[in-house]
C-alpha positions, 0 to 999 in steps of 0.5 A, spaced: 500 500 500 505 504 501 509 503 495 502 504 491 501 511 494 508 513 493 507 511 485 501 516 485 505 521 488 510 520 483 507 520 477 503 527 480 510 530 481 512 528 473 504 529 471 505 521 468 510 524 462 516 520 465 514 515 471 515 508 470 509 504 467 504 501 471 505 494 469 513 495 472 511 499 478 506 492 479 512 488 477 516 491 483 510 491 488 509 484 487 517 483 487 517 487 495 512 482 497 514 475 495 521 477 498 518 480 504 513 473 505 520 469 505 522 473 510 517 472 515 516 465 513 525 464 515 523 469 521 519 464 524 522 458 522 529 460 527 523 463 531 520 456 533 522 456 540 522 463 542 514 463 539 512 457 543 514 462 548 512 469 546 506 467 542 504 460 542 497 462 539 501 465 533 505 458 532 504 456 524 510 452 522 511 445 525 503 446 528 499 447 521 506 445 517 512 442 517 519 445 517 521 442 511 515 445 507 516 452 510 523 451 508 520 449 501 516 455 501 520 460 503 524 458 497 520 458 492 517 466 495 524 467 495 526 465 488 519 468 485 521 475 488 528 475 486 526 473 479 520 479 478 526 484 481 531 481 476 526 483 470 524 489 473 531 492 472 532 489 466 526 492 463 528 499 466 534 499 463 539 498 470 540 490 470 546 492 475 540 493 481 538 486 481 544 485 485 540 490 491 534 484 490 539 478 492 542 483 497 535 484 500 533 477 500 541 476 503 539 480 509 532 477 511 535 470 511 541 473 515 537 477 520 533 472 521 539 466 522 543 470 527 542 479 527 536 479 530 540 476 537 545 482 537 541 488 541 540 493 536 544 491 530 538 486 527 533 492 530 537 496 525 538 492 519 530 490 519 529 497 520 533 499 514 530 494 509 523 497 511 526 504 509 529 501 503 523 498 501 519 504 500 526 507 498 527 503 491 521 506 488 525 513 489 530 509 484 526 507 479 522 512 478 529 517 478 531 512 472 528 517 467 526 522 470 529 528 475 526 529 481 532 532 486 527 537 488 523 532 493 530 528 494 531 530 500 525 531 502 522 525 500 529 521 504 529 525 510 521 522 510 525 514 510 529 516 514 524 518 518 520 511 518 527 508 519 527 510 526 522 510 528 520 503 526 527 502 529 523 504 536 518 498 534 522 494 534 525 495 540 519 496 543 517 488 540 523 486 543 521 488 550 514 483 549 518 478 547 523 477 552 521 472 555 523 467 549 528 471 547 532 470 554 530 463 554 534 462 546 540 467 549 538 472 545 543 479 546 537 483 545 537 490 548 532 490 554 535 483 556 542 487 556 539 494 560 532 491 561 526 494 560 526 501 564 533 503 561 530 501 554 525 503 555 529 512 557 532 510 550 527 509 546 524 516 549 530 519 548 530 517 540 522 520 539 525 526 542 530 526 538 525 525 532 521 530 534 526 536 534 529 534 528 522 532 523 520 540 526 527 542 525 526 540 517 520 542 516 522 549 517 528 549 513 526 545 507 518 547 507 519 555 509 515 559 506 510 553 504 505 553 510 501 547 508 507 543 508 510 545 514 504 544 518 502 537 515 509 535 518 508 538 525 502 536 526 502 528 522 509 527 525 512 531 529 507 532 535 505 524 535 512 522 537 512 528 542 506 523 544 509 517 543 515 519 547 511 520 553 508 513 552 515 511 552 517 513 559 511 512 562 509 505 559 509 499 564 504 494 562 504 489 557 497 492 554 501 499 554 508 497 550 502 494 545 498 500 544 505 504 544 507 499 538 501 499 534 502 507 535 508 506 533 506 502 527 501 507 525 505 514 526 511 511 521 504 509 516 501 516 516 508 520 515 508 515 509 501 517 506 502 525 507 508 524 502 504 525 497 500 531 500 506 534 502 509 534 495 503 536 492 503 543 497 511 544 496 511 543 488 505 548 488 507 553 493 
């Protein structure tokens, strides 16, 4: 969904004339989805232990299927999704990215075999394969036309999403700590525990906070509209999450504050589109 919206944004900043067709950007689309369901499917096959622990209602492999035909399935998403980005770059004229699709899938099967169980290393990859996700439509789409107006905006709002979904999964990391002590996993909240984590993550929404306001002043001055749909869609949520930081202390409060998490790193991707609109015609 959060590739579609930045299609259409992109195809609005270029009035259609030069953006990628339609059937590559569903090329691309279905290539993301195929490689990322591989990477769940990996995930938790490593996580079979940690899960019967943490969510055992949510145990799929070696309770509905077995090892071997997750495995099986996990290859073949695997394979479909690097085959479909490797025929997207060969139609837009880049075979050379075909590498960043292996690379990609790569990254999932080490993630999930040893980064995840290295505190804050596995947080960042994963987050920054997230980012990377939304940011390889950016790349296709500069391969015929220049869009270094909305560059660093349009970065600025990955990065964005990065970290803040490197809060999450920090966050995700707390409520799993049980399987994952049970596992040796080195997470964060299992080196500092909860509290100390916990006074990171409000410390980095704080940061987040200064910094998307700082942005929106130096790069939208003089676009108002723009500006506000910042402060307002990101800025003044994670001055909100960052209190829920601190103060969380429940189970049900770290899922509530993850599911905001989740949704605040959502609604600076959907305003994307609306901010490019208002700078463009400003």
């Amino acid at each position: 969904m959060t590739q579609g919206v930045l299609h259409i944004s992109f195809n609005y900043l270029q009035r259609a004339s030069g953006s990628i067709i339609h059937t590559d950007f569903i090329v691309l689309t279905l290539s993301t989805l195929f490689i990322a369901a591989g990477g769940y499917v990996i995930n938790d096959f490593f996580d079979i232990k940690a899960d019967r622990i943490n969510k055992p209602d949510e145990l799929y492999i070696t309770k509905d299927i077995s090892k071997s035909k997750a495995l099986l399935f996990y290859c073949c998403l695997t394979f479909v999704g690097i085959s479909l980005g490797v025929l997207l770059c060969y139609s837009v004229g880049v075979p050379v990215y075909s590498l960043l699709f292996f690379a990609i899938a790569i990254l999932l099967y080490i993630y999930s075999f040893f980064l995840q169980r290295i505190a804050l290393v596995g947080n960042l990859v994963i987050s920054i394969l997230i980012g990377f996700s939304l940011y390889i439509i950016f790349l296709i789409e500069t391969i015929k036309t220049d869009m270094s107006e909305i560059a660093a905006a349009f970065t600025f709002m990955v990065v964005l999403a990065i970290f803040i979904n490197f809060i999450r999964e920090i966050i995700k990391d707390i409520q799993d700590m049980k399987g994952d002590y049970s596992m040796g996993y080195q997470t964060l909240p299992i080196l500092l525990g909860i509290k100390r984590t916990l006074t990171i993550c409000t410390f980095i929404c704080l940061a987040l906070v200064f910094n998307s306001a700082l942005f929106a002043f130096i790069s939208f001055r003089g676009c108002y509209i723009a500006m506000a749909l910042i402060l307002f869609g990101v800025s003044l949520p994670l001055a909100y999450l960052s209190s829920l930081c601190f103060n969380a202390t429940t189970a049900s409060e770290l899922k509530k504050l993850a599911r905001l998490l989740k949704l605040t790193m959502l609604m600076g991707i959907i305003l994307i589109p609306f901010i490019i609109y208002f700078y463009t015609n400003a």
